[in-house]
C-alpha positions, -999 to +999 in steps of 0.1 A: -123-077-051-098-097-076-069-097-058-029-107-075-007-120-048+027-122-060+046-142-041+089-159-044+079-182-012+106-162+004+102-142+039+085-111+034+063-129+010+049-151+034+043-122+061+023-106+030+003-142+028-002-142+064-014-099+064-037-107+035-050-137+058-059-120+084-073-087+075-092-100+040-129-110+039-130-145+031-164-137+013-150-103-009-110-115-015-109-130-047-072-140-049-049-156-076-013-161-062+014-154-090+047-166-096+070-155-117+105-177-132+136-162-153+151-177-183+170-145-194+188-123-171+187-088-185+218-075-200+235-043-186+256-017-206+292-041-198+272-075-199+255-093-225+220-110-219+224-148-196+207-177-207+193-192-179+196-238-178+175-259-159+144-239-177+117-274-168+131-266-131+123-228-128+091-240-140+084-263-115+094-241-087+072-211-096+046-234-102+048-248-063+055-217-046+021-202-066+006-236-055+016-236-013+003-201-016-030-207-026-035-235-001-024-214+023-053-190+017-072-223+008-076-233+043-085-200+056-116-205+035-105-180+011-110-186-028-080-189-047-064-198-079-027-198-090-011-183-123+029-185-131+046-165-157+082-166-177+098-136-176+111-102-159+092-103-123+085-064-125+070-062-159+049-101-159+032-087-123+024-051-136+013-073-170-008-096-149-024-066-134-035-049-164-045-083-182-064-097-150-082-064-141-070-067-104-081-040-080-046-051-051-016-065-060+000-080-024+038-090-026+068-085+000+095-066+000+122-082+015+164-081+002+164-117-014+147-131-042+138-112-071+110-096-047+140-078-037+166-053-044+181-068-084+212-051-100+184-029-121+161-019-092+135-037-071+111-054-082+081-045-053+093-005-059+091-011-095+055-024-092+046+005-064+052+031-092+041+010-124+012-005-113-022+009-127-038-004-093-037-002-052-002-021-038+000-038-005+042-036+001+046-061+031+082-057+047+071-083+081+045-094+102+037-105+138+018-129+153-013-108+169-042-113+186-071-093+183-084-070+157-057-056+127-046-023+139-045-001+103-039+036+102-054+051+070-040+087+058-065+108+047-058+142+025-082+147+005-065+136-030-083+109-051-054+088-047-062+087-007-101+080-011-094+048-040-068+037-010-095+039+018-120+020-011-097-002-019-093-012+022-134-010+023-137-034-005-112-063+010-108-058+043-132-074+069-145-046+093-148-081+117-113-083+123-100-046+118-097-012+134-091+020+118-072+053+131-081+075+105-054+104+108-055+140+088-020+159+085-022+197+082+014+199+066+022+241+068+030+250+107+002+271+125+005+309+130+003+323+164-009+355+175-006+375+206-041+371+225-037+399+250-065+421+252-060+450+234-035+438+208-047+440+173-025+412+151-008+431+116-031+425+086-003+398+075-001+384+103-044+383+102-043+372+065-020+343+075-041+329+105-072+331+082-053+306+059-046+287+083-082+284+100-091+273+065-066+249+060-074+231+099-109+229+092-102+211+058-084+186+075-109+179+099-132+175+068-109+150+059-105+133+086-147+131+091-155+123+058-125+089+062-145+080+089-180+087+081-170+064+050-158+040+071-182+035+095-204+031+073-187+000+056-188-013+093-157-005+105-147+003+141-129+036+133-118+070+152-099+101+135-070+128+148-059+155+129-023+164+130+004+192+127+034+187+107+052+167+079+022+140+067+050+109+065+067+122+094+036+121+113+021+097+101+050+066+108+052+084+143+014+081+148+018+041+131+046+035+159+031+051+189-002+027+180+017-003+168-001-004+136+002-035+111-008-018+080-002+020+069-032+032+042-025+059+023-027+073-014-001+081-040+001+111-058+024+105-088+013+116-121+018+089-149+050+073-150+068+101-146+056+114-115+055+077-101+092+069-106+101+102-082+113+094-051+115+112-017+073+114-016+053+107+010+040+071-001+076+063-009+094+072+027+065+051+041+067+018+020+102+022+027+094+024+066+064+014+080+055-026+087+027-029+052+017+002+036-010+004+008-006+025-019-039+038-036-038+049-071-063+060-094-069+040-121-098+023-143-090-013-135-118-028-129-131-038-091-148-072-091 
């Protein structure tokens, strides 16, 4: 898989390095770590475009952090290449996507650094909604022993099976486990079970539903980790009750899980720019979440 790691050599992006590390197949992970340097700041409503000096400098710098990134993943026998680009972080990474035909983009998200929050919006939430690919939004990392604990979100949507393919296609089943977990997001109906009692057809009709809806969910779940298993990975599934971010950053918590796996369900760039969703509370949250999206970038 052609993998873009966008990296400012700052924090979170070298937890991201150190995540892709560790969970990537050396053999699959083909990576190119990208830089990006500013010689215009973006003018605002009050404030007129800033020329940026020291332009051969900027250069330079983007050029080495690109550079310490790929012999990072170098020496973890990984192949890698570096790219740098001039311009506006959020729209030279989502450019580099669509140009490159990469299947993941990796980046951090941390508060500094124009992988942070900017006075027009962040540049890793900007790329979450924009991208036409999966993102891998690293906030930190520890340093772990033992297989990657990732807890993948299955629904049912297309966006959820292109994030559990996207995992599939980079991820070394070697050095991962999966908890595959399937939220049933309306609350169950309960009826009396005394003998005798005969529940109001309402009452019947809504317990039908919601039969139909648990037993979807455990499709879900099985077909996740049917998938899963199949790519080699060591994987178990649990369906759940309740809100599907709620429950799933609890389940992530209770497991200590280093990577969250779920799809996105936004709808062109409309839809993607609305926040308050489910893949949105959880980047926002959760240690590394990928984001699956539908999208005809090619897989290499």
């Amino acid at each position: 898989m052609k993998i873009l790691f966008a990296t400012d050599g700052l924090s979170p992006s070298l937890s991201a390095g150190r995540l892709l590390e560790r969970i990537a197949d050396p053999h699959r992970a083909d990576v190119t770590t990208f830089s990006v340097f500013e010689t215009v700041v973006r003018s605002t409503p009050d404030w007129p475009p800033i020329v940026l000096e020291d332009v051969e400098r900027r250069a330079q710098w983007a050029s080495e952090t690109a550079e310490d990134a790929a012999q990072a993943l170098l020496r973890g026998d990984f192949k890698a290449e570096t790219l740098t680009a001039n311009g506006d972080p959020s729209e030279e990474i989502v450019r580099a996507v669509e140009r490159g035909g990469f299947g993941l983009t990796v980046m951090g998200a941390g508060r500094r650094g124009w992988l942070g929050n900017l006075l027009l919006g962040s540049v890793s939430l900007h790329v979450l909604h924009s991208s036409p690919s999966s993102v891998l939004i690293v906030h930190e990392t520890e340093v772990r022993h033992g297989p990657a604990r990732i807890l993948l979100g299955a629904d049912g949507s297309t966006g959820a099976s292109l994030a559990r393919q996207t995992l599939a296609d980079f991820a070394d089943p070697e050095r991962c486990e999966v908890r595959v977990v399937a939220v049933a997001h309306e609350a169950p109906v309960f009826v009396s079970q005394m003998p005798g009692v005969i529940a109001p057809p309402s009452v019947a009709k809504d317990l039908e539903v919601t039969r139909a809806l648990a037993e979807r969910v455990e499709r879900y779940a099985e077909e996740a980790v049917t998938h899963l298993r199949a790519a080699g990975f060591r994987t178990e599934g649990r369906v759940k009750d309740g809100h599907p971010a709620g429950q799933l950053l609890d389940e992530a918590e209770r497991w200590n899980a280093e990577l969250v796996v779920l799809g996105s369900r936004g709808l062109g760039s409309v839809g993607r720019a609305l926040l308050g969703s489910v893949s949105d509370r959880i980047v926002r949250r959760a240690p590394a979440t990928l984001v699956g999206r539908n999208s005809e970038v090619a897989r290499a």
